[in-house]
C-alpha positions in Angstrom: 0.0 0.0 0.0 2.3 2.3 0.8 4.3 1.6 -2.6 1.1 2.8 -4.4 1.1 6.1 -2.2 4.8 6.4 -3.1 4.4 6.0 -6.9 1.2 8.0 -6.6 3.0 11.2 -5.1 6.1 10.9 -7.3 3.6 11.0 -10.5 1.6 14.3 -9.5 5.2 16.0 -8.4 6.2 15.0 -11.9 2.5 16.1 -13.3 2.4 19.8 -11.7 6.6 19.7 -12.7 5.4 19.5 -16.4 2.6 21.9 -16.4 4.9 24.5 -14.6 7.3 24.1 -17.4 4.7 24.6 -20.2 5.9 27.8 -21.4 9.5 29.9 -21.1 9.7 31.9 -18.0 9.4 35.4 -19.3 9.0 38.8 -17.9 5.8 39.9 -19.9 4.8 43.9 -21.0 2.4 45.1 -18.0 -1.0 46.3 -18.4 -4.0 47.4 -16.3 -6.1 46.1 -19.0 -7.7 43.1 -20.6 -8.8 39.7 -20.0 -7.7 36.3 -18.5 -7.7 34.2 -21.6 -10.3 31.7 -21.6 -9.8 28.6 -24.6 -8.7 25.9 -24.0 -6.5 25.2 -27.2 -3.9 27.8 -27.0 -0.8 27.9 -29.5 2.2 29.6 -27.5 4.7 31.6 -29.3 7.2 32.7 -26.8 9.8 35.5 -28.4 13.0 35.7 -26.4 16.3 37.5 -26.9 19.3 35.4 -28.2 22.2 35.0 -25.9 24.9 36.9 -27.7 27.5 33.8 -27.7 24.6 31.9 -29.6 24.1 34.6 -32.4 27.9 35.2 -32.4 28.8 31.7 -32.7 26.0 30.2 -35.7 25.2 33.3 -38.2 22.0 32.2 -40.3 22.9 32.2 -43.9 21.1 34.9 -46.1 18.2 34.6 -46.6 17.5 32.4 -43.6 16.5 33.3 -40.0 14.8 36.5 -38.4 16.6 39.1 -39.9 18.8 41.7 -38.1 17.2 41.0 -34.8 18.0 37.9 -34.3 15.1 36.8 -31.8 14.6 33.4 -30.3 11.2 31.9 -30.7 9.9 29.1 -29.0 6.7 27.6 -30.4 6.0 25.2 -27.0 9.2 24.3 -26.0 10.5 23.3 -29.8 13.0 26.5 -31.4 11.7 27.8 -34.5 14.8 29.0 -36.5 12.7 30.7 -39.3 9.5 32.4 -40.6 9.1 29.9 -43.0 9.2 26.9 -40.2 6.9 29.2 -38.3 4.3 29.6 -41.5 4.4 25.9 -41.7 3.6 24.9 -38.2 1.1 27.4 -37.5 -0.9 26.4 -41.1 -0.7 22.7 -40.0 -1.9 23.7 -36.2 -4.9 25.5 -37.7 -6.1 23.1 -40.3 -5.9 20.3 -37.9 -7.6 22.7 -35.1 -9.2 25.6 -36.2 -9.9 27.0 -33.1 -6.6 27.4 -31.8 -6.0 30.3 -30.4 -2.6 31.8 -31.0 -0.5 33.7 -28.1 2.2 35.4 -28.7 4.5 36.1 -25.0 7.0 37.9 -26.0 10.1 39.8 -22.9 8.9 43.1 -21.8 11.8 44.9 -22.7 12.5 43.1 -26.0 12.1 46.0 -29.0 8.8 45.9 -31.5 11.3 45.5 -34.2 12.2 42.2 -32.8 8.5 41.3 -32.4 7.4 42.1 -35.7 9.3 39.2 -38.3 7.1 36.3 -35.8 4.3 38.2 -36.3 4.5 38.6 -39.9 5.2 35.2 -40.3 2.3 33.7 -37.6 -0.4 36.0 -40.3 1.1 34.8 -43.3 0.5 30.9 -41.9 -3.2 32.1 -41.4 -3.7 32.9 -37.8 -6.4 35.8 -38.2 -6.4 36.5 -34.6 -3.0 37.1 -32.4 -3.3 37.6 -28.6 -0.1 39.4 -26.9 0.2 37.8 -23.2 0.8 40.5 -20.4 1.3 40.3 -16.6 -1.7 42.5 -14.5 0.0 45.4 -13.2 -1.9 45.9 -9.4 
């Protein structure tokens, strides 16, 4: 019995480990405004900066990448090195679940210009609708 108990408590630690890690920890714009989001099938497109030894180190070739800013997205958990890989996944997501809503969380002090490539690419793979994520200011 108690080797049940044991197995059970190691497998909701490992559960409510997992759903912590869902997403990148990020330090979101702040807003008074807006609402707590409410579907249930949520894309998540997480914008970071790159650590300068990684954009020093592996230069996209032309043509390839995020242009001069160099962001690093995170489409749940998995890089995305590309707007074209971006296109492609959000296209498949939304065919196979139109409903999806797509989220975009992207570091409060990260410039537009940085922003804009991922969300170029998220409309060109036919998400109508964008939602920025931001933290409640009190």
């Amino acid at each position: 019995m108690i080797d049940v108990v044991m197995c059970l408590i190691i497998f909701f630690l490992l559960v409510g480990k997992l759903a912590t890690d869902r997403s990148a920890a990020l330090r979101l714009p702040v807003s008074r405004e807006g609402e707590v989001e409410k579907a249930s099938d949520i894309l998540v497109v997480s914008v970071t900066r790159t650590p300068p030894a990684l954009a020093a180190a592996a230069p996209p070739p032309p043509g390839v990448g995020w242009g001069g800013s160099v962001p690093s997205v995170l489409v749940e958990d998995r890089q995305i090195n590309d707007a074209g890989s971006l296109e492609r996944l959000v296209r498949t997501r939304l065919i196979e679940r139109p409903l999806c809503v797509v989220q975009v969380r992207a570091e409060r002090d990260l410039p537009y210009g940085a922003v804009r490539p991922v969300l170029g690419a998220l409309a060109r793979g036919g998400a109508k609708t964008v939602r920025l994520a931001l933290e409640r200011s009190r």
